[in-house]
C-alpha positions as CSV (number, residue, x, y, z in Angstrom):
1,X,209.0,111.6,63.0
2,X,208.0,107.8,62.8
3,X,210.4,104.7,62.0
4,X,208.0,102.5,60.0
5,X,208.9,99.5,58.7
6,X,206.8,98.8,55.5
7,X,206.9,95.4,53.2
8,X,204.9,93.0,51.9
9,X,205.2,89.1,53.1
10,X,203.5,86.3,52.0
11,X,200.6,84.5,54.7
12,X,203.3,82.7,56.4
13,X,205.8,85.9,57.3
14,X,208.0,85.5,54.8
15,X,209.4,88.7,52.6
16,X,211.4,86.7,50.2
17,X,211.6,83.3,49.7
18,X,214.4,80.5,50.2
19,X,216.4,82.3,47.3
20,X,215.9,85.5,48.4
21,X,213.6,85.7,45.3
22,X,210.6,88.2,45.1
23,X,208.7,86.4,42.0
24,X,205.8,85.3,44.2
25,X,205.4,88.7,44.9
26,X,205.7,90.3,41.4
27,X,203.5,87.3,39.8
28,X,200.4,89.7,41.2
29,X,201.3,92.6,38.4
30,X,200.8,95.1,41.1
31,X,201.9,98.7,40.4
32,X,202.0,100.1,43.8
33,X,200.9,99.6,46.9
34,X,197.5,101.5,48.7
35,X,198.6,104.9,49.3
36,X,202.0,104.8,48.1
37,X,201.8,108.3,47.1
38,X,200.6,109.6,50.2
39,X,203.6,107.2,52.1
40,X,206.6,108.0,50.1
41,X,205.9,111.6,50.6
42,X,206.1,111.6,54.0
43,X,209.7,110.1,53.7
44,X,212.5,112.0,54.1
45,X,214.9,108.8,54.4
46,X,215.2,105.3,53.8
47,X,217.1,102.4,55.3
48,X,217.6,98.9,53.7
49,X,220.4,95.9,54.0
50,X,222.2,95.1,51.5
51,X,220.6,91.8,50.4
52,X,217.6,94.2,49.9
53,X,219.4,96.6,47.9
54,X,221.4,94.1,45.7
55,X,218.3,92.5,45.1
56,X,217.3,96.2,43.3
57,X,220.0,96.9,41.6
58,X,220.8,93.2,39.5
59,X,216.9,92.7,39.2
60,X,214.8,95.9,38.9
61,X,217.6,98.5,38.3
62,X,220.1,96.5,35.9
63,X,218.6,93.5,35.2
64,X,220.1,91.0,33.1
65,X,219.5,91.7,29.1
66,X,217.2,94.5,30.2
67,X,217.5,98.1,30.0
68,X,218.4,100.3,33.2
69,X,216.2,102.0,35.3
70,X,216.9,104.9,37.7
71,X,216.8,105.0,41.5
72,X,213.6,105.2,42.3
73,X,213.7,107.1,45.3
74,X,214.4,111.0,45.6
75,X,215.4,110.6,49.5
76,X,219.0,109.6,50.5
77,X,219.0,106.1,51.2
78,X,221.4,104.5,53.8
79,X,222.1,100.8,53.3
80,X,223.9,98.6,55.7
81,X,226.5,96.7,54.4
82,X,230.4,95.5,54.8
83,X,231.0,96.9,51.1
84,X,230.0,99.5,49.1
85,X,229.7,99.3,45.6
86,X,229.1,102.2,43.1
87,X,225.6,103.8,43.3
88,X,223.1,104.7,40.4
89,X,223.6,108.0,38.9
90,X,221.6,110.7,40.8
91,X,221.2,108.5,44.1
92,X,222.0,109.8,47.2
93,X,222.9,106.0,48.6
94,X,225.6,106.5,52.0
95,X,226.9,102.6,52.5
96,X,227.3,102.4,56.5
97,X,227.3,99.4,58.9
98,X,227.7,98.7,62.8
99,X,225.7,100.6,65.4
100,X,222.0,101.5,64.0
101,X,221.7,104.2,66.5
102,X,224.1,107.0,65.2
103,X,222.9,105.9,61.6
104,X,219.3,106.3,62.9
105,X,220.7,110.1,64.3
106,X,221.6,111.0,61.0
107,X,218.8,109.7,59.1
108,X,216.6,111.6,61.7
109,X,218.8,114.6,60.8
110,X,218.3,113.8,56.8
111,X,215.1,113.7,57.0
112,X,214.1,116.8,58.3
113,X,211.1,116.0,60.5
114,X,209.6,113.1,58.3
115,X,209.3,109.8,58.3
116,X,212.1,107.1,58.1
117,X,210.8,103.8,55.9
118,X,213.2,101.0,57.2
119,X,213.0,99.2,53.4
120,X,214.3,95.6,54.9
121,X,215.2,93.0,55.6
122,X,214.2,91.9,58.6
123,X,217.1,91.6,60.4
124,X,218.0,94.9,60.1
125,X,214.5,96.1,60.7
126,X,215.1,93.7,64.0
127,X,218.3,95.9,65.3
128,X,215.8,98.8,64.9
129,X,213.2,96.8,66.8
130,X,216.6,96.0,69.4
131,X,217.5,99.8,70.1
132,X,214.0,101.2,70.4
133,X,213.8,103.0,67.4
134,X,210.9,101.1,65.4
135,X,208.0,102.6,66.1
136,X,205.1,101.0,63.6
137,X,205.1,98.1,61.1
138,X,203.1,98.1,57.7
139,X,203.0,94.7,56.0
140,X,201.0,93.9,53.0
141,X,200.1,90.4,53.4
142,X,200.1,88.4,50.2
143,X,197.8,85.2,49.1
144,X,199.8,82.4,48.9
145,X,202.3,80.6,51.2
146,X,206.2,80.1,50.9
147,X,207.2,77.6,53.7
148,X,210.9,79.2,54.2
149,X,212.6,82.2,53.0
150,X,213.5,85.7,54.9
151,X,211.3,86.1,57.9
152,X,209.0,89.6,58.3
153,X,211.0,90.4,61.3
154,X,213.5,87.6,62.9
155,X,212.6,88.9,66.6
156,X,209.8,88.3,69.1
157,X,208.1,91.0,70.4
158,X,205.1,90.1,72.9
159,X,205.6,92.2,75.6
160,X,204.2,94.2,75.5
161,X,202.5,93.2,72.4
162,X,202.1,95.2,68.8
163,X,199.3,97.4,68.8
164,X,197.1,97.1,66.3
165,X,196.6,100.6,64.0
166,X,194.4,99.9,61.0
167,X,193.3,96.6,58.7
168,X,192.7,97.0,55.2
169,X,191.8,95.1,52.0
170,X,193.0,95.8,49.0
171,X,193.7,94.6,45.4
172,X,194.5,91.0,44.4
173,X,193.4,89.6,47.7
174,X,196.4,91.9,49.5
175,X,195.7,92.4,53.4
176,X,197.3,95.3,54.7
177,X,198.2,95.4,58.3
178,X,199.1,98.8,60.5
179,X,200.6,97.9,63.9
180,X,202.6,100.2,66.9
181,X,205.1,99.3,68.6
182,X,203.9,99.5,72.1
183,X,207.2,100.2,74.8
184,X,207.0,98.9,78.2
């Protein structure tokens, strides 16, 4: 079982920008990412903040004057947060906060031997980093720039450094970078 951390972020290492917008991302019209098949079914559960989930729920799931869409993800989804609100018919959402290590336990346990995707942000992605239980980073690197917003992961690791996995192109100008985390 890994603990991968996969987003996209624009050139300068940001995943959302100063209003915790994702426009710049969705401007590129793209339907899913390299692989996604082959990577979301290798999850068995999913982690996000709950920034990152609000930001699905009033812009992709119930958007404003558009029609709802359902939870797009078939594995129970644990999202950090100090509230919970109510939860999309048929998702298995669990609304947890403090301590990412027992969370991370039961996610483990949830997931039955696969993967856990750590959705964002990345703060939350950085307690991960913090208790030793992120173990590779996937970020699809975007053309264009965004000067301030939420950082790919608020936390410096360089020693030892990230070890380079794999570097890919792909469509609209996307970069997709594959690193390990490397433990001293």
């Amino acid at each position: 079982m890994t603990t991968i951390y996969y987003t996209a972020a624009s050139l300068d290492g940001f995943i959302a920008d100063a209003d915790n917008a994702l426009d710049w991302l969705f401007q590129f019209n793209l339907a899913e990412p390299p692989d996604w098949a082959a990577f979301i079914d290798r999850i068995g559960a999913l982690a996000m903040g709950a920034t990152t989930c609000s930001w699905l729920l009033n812009h992709e799931l119930l958007p404003p004057g558009g029609d709802p869409k359902p939870w797009p993800y078939d594995q129970p989804a644990w999202v950090f947060s100090h509230r919970a609100w109510p939860a999309p018919a048929g998702a298995d959402i669990r609304f947890v906060q403090g301590d990412v290590r027992p969370v991370h336990a039961e996610m483990a346990r949830a997931a039955g031997g696969r993967d856990i995707w750590l959705v964002g942000g990345g703060d939350l992605v950085g307690q991960f980093w913090d208790a030793g239980l992120l173990d590779e980073i996937v970020a699809d690197v975007a053309p264009v720039t965004l000067g301030a917003g939420a950082p790919l992961l608020p936390r410096r690791i360089a020693s030892p450094p990230l070890r380079l996995a794999g570097v890919r192109e792909h469509s609209a100008g996307f970069v997709q970078l594959r690193y390990t985390v490397e433990r001293a």
